[in-house]
Backbone and ligand atoms as CSV (ligand in chain L), in Angstrom:
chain,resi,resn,atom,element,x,y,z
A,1,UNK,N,N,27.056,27.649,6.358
A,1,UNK,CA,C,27.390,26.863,7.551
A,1,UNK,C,C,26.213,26.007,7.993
A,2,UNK,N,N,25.505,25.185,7.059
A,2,UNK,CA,C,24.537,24.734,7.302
A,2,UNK,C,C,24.629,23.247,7.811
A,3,UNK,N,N,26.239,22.808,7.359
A,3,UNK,CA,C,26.260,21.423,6.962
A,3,UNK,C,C,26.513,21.131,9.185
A,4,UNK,N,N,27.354,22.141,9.577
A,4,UNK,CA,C,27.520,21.406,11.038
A,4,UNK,C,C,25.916,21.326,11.585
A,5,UNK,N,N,25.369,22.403,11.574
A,5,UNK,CA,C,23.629,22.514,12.290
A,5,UNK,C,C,23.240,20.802,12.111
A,6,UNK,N,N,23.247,20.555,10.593
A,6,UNK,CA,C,22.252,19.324,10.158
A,6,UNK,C,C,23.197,18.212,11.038
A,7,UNK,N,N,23.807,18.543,10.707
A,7,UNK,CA,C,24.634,17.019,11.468
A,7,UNK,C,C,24.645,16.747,13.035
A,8,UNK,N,N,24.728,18.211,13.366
A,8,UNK,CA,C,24.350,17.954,14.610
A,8,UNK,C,C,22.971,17.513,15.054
A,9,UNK,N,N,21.887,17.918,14.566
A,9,UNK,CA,C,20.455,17.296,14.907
A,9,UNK,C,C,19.961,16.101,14.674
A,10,UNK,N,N,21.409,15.930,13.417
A,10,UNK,CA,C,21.166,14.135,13.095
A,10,UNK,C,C,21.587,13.445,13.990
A,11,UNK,N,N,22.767,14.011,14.702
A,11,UNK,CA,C,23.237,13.473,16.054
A,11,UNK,C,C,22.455,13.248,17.294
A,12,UNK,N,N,21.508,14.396,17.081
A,12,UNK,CA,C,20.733,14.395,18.442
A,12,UNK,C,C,18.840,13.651,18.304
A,13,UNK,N,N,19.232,13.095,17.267
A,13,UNK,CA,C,17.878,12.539,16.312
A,13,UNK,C,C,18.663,10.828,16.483
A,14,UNK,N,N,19.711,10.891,16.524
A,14,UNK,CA,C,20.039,9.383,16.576
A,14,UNK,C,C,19.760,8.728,17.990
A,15,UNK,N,N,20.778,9.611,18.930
A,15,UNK,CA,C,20.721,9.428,20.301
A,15,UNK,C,C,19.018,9.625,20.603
A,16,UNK,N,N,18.191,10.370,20.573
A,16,UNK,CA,C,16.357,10.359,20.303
A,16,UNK,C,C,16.251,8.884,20.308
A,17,UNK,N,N,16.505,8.497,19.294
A,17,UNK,CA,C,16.241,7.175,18.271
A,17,UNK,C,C,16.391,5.919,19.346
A,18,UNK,N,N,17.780,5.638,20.104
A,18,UNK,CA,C,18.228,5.129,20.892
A,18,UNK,C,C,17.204,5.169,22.572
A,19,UNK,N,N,17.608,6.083,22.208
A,19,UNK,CA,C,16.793,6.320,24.216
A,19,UNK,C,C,15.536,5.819,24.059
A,20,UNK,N,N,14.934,6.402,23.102
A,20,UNK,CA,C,13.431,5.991,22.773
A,20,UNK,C,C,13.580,4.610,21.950
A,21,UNK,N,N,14.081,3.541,21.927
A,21,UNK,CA,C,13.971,2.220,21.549
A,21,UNK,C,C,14.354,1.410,22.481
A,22,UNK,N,N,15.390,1.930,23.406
A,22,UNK,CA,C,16.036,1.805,24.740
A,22,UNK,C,C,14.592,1.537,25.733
A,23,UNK,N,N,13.599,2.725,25.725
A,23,UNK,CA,C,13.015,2.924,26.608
A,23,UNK,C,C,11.346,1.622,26.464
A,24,UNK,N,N,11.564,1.564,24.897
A,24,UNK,CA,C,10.089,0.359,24.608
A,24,UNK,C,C,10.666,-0.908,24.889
A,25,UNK,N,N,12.046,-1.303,24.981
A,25,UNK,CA,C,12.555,-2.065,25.272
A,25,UNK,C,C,12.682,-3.086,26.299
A,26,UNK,N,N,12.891,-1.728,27.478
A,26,UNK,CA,C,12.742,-2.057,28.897
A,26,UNK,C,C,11.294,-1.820,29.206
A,27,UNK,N,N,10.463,-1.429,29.057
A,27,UNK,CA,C,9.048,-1.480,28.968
A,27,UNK,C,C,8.375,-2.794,28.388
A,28,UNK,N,N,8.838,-3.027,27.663
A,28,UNK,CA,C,8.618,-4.448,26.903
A,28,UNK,C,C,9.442,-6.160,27.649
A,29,UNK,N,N,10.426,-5.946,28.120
A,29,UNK,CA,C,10.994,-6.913,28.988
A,29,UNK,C,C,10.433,-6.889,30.655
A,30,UNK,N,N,10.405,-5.595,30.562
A,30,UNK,CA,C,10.082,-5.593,32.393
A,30,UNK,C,C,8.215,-6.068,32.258
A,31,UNK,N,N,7.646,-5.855,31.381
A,31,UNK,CA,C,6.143,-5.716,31.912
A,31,UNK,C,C,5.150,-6.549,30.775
A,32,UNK,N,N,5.588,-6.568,29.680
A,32,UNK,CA,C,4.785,-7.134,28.956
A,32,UNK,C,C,5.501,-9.085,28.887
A,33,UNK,N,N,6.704,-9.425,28.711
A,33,UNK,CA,C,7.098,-10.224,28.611
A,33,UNK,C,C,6.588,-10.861,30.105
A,34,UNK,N,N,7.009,-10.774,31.259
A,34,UNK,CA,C,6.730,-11.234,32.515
A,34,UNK,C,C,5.121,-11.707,32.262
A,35,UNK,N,N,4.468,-10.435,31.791
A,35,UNK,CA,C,2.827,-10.962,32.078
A,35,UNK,C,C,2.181,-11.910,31.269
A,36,UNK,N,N,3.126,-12.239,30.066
A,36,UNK,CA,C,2.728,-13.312,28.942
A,36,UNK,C,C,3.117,-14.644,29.717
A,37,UNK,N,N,4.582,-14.318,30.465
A,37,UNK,CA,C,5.524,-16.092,31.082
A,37,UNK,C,C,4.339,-15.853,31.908
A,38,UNK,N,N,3.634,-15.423,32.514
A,38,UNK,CA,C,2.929,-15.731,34.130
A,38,UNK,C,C,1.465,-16.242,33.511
A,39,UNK,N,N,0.751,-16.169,32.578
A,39,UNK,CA,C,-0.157,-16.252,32.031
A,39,UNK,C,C,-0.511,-16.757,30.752
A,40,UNK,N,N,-0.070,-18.141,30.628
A,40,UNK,CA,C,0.175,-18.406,29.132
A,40,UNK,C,C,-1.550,-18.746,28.709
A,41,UNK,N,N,-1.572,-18.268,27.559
A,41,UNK,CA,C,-2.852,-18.465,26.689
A,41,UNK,C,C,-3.774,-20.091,27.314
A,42,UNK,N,N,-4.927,-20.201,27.728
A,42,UNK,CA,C,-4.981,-21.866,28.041
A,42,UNK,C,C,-6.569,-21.382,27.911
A,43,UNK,N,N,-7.216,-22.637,26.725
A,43,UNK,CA,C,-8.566,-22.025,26.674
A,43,UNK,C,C,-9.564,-22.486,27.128
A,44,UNK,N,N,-10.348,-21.330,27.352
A,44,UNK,CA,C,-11.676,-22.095,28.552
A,44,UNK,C,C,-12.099,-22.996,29.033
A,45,UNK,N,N,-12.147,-24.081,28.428
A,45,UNK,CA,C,-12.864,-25.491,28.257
A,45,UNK,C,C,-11.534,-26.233,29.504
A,46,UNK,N,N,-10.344,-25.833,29.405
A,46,UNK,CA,C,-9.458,-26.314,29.851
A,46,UNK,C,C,-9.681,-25.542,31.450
A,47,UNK,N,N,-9.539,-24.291,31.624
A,47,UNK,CA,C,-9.523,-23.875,32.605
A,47,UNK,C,C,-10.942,-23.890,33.451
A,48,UNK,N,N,-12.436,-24.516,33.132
A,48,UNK,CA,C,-13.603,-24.535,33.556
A,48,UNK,C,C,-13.700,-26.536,33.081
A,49,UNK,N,N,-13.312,-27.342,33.071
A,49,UNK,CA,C,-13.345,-28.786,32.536
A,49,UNK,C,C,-14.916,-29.011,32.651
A,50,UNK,N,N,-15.616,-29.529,31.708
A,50,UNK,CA,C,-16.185,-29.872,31.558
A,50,UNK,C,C,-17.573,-30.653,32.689
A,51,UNK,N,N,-16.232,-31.306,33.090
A,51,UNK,CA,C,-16.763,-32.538,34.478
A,51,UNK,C,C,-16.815,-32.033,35.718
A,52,UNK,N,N,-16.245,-30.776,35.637
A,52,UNK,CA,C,-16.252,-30.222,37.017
A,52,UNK,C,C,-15.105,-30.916,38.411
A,53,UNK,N,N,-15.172,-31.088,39.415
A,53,UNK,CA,C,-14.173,-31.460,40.322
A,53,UNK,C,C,-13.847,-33.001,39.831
A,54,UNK,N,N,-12.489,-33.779,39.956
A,54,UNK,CA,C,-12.475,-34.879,39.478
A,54,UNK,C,C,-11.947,-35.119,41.148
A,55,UNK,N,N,-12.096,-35.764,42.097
A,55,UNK,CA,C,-12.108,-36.202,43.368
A,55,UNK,C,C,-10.765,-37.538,43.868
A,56,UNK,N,N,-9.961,-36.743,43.908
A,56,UNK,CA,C,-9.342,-38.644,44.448
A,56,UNK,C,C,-9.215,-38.379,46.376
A,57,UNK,N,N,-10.022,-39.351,46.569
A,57,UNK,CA,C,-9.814,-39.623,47.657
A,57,UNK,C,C,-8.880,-40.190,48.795
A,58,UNK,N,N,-8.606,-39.797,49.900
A,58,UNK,CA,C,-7.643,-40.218,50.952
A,58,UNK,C,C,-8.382,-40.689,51.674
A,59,UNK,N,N,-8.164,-42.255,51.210
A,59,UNK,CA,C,-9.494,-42.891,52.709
A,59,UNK,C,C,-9.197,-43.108,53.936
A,60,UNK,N,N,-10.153,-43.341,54.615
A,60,UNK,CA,C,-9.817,-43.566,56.412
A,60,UNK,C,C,-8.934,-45.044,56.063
A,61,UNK,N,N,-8.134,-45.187,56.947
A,61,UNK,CA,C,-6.985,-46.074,57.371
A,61,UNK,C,C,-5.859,-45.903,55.873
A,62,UNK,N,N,-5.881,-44.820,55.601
A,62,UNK,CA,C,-4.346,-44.644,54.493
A,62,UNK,C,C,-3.579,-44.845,54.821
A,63,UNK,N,N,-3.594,-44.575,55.927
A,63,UNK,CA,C,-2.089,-44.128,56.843
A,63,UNK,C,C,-1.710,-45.413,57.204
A,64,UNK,N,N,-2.294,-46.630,57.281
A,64,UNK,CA,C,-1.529,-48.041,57.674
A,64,UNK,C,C,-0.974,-48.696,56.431
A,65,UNK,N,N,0.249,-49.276,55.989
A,65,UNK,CA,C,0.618,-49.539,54.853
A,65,UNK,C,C,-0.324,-50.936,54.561
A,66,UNK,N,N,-0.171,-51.359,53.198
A,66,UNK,CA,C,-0.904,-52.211,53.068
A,66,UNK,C,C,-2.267,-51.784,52.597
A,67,UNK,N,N,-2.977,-50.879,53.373
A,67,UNK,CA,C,-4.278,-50.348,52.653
A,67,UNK,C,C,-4.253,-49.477,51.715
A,68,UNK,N,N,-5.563,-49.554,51.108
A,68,UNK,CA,C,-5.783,-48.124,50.146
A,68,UNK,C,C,-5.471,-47.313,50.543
A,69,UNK,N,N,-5.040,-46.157,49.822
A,69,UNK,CA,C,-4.745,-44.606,50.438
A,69,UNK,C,C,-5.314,-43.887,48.995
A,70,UNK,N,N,-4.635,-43.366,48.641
A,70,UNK,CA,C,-5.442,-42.544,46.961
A,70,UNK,C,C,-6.332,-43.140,46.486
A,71,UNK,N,N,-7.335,-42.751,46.359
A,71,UNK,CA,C,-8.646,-43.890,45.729
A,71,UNK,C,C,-9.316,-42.447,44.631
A,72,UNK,N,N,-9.337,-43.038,43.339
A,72,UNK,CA,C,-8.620,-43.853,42.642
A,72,UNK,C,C,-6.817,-43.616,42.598
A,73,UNK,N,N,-6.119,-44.421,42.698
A,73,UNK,CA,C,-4.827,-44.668,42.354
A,73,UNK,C,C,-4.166,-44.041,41.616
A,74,UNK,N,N,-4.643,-44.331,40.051
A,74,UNK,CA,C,-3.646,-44.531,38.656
A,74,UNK,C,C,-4.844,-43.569,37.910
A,75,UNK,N,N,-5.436,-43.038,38.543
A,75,UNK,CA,C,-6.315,-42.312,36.798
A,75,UNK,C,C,-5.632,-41.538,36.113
A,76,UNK,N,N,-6.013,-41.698,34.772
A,76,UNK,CA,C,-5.791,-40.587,33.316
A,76,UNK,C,C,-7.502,-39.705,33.741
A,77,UNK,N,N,-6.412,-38.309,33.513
A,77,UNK,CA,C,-7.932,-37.527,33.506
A,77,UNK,C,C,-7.394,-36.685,32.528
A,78,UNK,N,N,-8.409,-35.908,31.612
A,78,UNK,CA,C,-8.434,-35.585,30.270
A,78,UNK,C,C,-8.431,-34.073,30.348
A,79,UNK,N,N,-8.108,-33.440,29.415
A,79,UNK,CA,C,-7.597,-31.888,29.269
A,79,UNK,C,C,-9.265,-31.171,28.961
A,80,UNK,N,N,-9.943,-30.396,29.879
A,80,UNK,CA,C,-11.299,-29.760,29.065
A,80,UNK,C,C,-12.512,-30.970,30.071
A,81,UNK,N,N,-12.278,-32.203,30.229
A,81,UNK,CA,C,-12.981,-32.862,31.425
A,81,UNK,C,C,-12.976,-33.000,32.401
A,82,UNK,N,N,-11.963,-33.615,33.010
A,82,UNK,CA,C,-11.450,-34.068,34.236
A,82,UNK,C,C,-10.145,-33.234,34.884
A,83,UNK,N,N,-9.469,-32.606,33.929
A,83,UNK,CA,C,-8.393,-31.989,34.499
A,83,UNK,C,C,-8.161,-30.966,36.146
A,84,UNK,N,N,-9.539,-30.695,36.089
A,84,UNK,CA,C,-9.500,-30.053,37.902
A,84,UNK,C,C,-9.447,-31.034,38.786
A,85,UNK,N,N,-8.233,-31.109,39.805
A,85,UNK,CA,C,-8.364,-32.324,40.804
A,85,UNK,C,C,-8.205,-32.351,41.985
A,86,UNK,N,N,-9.019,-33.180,42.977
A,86,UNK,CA,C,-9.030,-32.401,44.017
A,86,UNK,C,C,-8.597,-33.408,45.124
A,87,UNK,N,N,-8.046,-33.645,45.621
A,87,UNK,CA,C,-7.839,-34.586,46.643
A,87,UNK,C,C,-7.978,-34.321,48.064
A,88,UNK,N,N,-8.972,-35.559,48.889
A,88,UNK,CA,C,-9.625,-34.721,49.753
A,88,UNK,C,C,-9.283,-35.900,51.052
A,89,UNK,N,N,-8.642,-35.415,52.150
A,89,UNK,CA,C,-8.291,-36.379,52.964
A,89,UNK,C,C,-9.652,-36.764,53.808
A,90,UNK,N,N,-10.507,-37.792,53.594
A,90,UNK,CA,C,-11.250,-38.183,54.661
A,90,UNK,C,C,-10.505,-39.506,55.615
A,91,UNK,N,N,-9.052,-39.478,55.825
A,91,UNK,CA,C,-8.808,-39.770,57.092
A,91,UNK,C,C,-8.343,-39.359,57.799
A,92,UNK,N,N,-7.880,-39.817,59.106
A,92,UNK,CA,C,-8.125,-38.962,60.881
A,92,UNK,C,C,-6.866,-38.862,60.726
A,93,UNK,N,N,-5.876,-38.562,59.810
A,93,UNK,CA,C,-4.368,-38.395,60.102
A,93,UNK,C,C,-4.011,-37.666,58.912
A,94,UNK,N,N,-2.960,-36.518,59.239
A,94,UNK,CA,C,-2.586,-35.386,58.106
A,94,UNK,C,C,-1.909,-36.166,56.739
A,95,UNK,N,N,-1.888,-36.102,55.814
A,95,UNK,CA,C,-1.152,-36.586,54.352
A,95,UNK,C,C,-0.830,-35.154,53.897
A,96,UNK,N,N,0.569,-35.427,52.743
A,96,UNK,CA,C,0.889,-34.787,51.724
A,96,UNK,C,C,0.560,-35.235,50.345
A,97,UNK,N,N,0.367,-34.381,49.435
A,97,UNK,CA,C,0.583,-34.664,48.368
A,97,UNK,C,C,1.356,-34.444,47.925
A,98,UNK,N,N,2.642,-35.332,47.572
A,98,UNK,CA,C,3.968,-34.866,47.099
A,98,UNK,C,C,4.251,-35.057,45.429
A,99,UNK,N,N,4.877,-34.774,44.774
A,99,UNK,CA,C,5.278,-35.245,43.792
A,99,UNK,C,C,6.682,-35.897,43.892
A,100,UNK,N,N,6.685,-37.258,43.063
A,100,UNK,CA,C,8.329,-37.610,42.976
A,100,UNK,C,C,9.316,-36.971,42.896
A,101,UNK,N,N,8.755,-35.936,42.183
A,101,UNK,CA,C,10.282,-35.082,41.342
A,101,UNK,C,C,9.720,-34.166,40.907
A,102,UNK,N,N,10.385,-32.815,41.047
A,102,UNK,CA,C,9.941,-31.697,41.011
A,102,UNK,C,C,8.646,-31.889,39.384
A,103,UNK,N,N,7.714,-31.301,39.491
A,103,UNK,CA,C,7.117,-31.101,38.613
A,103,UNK,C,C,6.226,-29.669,38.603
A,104,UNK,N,N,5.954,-29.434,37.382
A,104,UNK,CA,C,5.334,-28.201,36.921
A,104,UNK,C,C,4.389,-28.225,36.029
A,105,UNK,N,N,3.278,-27.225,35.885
A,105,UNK,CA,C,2.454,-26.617,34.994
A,105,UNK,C,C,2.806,-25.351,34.665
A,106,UNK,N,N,2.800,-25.261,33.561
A,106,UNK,CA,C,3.393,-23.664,33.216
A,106,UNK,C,C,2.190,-22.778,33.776
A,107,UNK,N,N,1.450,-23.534,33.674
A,107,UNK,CA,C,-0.266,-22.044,34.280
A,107,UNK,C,C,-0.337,-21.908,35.612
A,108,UNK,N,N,-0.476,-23.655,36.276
A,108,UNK,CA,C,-0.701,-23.809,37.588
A,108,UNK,C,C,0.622,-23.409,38.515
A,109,UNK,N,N,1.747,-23.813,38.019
A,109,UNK,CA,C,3.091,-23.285,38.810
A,109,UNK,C,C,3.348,-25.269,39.081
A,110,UNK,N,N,4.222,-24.762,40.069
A,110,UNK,CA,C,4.366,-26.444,41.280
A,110,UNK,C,C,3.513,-26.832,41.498
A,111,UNK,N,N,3.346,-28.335,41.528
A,111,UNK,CA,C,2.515,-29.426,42.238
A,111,UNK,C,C,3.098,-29.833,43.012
A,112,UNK,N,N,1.992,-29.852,44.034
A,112,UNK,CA,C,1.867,-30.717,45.448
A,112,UNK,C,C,1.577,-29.679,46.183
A,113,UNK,N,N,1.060,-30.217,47.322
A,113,UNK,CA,C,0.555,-29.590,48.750
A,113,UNK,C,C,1.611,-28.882,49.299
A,114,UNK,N,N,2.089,-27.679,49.648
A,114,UNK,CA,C,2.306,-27.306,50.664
A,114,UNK,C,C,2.101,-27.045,51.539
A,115,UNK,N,N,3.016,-28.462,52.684
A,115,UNK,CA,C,2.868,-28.973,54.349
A,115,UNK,C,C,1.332,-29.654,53.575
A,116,UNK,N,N,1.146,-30.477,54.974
A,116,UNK,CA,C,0.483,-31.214,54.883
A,116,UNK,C,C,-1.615,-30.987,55.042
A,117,UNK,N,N,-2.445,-31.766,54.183
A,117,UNK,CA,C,-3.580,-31.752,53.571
A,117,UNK,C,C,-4.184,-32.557,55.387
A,118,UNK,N,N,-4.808,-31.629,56.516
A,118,UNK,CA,C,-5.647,-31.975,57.598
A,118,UNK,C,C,-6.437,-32.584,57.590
A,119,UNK,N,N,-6.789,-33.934,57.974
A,119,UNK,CA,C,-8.229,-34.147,58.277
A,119,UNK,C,C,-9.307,-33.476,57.250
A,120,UNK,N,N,-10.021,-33.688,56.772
A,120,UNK,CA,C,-11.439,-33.390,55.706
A,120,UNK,C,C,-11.036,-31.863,55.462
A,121,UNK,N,N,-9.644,-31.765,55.184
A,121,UNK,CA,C,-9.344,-30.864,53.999
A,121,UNK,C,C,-8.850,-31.568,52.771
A,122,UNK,N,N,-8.544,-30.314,51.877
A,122,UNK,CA,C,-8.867,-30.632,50.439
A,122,UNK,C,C,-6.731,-30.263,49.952
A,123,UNK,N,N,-6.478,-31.012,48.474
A,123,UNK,CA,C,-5.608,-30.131,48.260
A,123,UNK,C,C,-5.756,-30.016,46.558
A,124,UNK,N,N,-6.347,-28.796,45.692
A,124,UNK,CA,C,-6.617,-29.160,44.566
A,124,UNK,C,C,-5.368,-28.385,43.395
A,125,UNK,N,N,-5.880,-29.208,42.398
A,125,UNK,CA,C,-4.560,-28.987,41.628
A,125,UNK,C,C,-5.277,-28.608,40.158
A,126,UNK,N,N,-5.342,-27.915,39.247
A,126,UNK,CA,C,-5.189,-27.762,37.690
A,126,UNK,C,C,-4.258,-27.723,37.058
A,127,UNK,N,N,-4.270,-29.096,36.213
A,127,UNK,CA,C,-3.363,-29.294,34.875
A,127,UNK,C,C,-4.182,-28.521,33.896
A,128,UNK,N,N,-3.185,-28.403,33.368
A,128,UNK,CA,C,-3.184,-27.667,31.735
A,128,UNK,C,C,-2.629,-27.931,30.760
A,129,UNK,N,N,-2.111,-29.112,31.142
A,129,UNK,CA,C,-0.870,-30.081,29.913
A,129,UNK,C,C,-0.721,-31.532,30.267
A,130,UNK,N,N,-0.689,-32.147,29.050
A,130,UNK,CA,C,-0.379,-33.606,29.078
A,130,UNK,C,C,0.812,-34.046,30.223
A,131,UNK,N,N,0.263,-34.548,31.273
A,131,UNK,CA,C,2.038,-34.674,32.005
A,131,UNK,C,C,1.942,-36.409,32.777
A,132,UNK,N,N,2.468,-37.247,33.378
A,132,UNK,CA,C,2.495,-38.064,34.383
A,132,UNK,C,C,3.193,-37.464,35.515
A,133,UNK,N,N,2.559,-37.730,36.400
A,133,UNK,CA,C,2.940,-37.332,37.897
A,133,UNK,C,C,2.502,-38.478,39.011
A,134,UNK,N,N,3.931,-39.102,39.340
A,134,UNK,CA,C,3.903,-40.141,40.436
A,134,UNK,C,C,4.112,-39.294,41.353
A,135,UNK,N,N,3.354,-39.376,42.247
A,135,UNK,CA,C,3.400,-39.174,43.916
A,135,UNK,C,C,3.603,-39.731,44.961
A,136,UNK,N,N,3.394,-38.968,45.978
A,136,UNK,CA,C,3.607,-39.956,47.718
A,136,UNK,C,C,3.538,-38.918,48.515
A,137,UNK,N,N,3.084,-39.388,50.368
A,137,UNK,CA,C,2.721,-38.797,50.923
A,137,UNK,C,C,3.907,-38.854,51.567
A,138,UNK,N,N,4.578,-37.639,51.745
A,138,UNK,CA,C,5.476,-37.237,52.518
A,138,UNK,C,C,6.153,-37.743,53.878
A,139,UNK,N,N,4.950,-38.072,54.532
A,139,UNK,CA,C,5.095,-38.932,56.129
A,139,UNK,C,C,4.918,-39.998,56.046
A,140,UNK,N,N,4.506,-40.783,54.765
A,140,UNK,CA,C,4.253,-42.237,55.256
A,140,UNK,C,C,4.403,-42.421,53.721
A,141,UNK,N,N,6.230,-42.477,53.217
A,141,UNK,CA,C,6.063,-42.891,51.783
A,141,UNK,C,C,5.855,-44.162,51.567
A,142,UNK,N,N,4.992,-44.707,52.061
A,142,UNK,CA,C,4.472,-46.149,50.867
A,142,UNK,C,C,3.461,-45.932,50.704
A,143,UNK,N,N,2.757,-44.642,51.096
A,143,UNK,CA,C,1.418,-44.177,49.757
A,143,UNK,C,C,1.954,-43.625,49.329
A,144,UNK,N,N,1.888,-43.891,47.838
A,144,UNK,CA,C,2.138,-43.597,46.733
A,144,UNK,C,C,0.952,-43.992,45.877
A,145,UNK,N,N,0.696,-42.897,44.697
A,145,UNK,CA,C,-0.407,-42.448,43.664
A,145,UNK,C,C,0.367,-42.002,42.108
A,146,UNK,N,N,-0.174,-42.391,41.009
A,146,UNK,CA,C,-0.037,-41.332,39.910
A,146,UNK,C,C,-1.239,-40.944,39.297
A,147,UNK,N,N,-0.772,-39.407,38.939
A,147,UNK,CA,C,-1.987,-39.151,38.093
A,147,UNK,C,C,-1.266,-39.064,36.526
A,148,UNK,N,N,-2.253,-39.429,35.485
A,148,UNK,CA,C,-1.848,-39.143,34.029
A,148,UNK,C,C,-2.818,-37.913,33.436
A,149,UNK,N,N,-2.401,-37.200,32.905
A,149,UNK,CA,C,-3.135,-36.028,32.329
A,149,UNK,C,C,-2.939,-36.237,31.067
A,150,UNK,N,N,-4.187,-36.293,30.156
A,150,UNK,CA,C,-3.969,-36.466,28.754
A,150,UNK,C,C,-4.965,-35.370,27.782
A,151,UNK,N,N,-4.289,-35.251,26.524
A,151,UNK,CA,C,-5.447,-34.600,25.626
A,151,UNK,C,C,-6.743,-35.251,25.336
A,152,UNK,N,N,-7.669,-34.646,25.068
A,152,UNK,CA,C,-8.764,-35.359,25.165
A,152,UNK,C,C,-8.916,-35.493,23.515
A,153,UNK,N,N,-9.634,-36.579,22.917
A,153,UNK,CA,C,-9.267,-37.168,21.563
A,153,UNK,C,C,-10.895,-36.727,20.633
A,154,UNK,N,N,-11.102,-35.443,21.364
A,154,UNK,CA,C,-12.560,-35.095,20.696
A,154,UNK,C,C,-12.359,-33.623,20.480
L,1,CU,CU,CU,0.323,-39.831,54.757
């Protein structure tokens, strides 16, 4: 009567088999997968740039149309150089940094300011990928800015 014993432990060796593949499974979706999407690989040079802060400025009188407001405007800043950016309102009236349309960095998350960048505060941003991003300031859309983020060719 050997043959029911074996079969039964093969039974209870299968279901084993299951629970315990079941169990690396959900261990593997709940905790390891999440911490890879939240943290994608991005290497040093990229996340420390080279150049250190790249600065666009919000000058005094932005806020009247017609004048400068983002200074510089239109820059390409480069992946490993320029890619940290910081935009810093030195005028006497609050701005946003908005983006046109929803945009993303898979590392950084969303771009743009949330609510609005005070008086000689800052609002900074790290790319980590080639992207264009047209902007505008939320309260006074005819400033408008883009930035271009590119690979760097070295
Ligand atoms: Cu504004």
């Amino acid at each position: 009567m050997s043959a029911p014993t074996s079969s039964h432990a093969y039974g209870i060796g299968v279901i084993a088999l299951i629970v315990g593949m079941s169990a690396v499974m959900v261990f593997y979706t709940s905790f390891y997968i999440p911490e890879s999407l939240l943290k994608p690989s991005v290497s040093e040079h990229i996340l420390n740039p080279e150049d250190g802060d790249f600065i666009i400025e919000i000058v005094l009188g932005a806020v009247i149309d017609g004048n400068e407001n983002y200074v510089p405007n239109k820059p390409t800043v480069l992946l490993g150089f320029t890619n940290k950016v910081i935009w810093q309102n030195n005028d006497d009236t609050p701005h946003t940094v908005t983006p046109d349309h929803r945009q993303s960095d898979s590392y950084s998350g969303d771009f743009g300011s949330s609510g609005v960048v005070k008086p000689g505060e800052t609002y900074e941003f790290l790319f980590t990928e080639s992207q264009t991003v047209p902007y505008h300031c939320e309260p006074h859309p005819w400033m408008t800015g883009t930035i271009t983020v590119e690979k760097s060719r070295f």
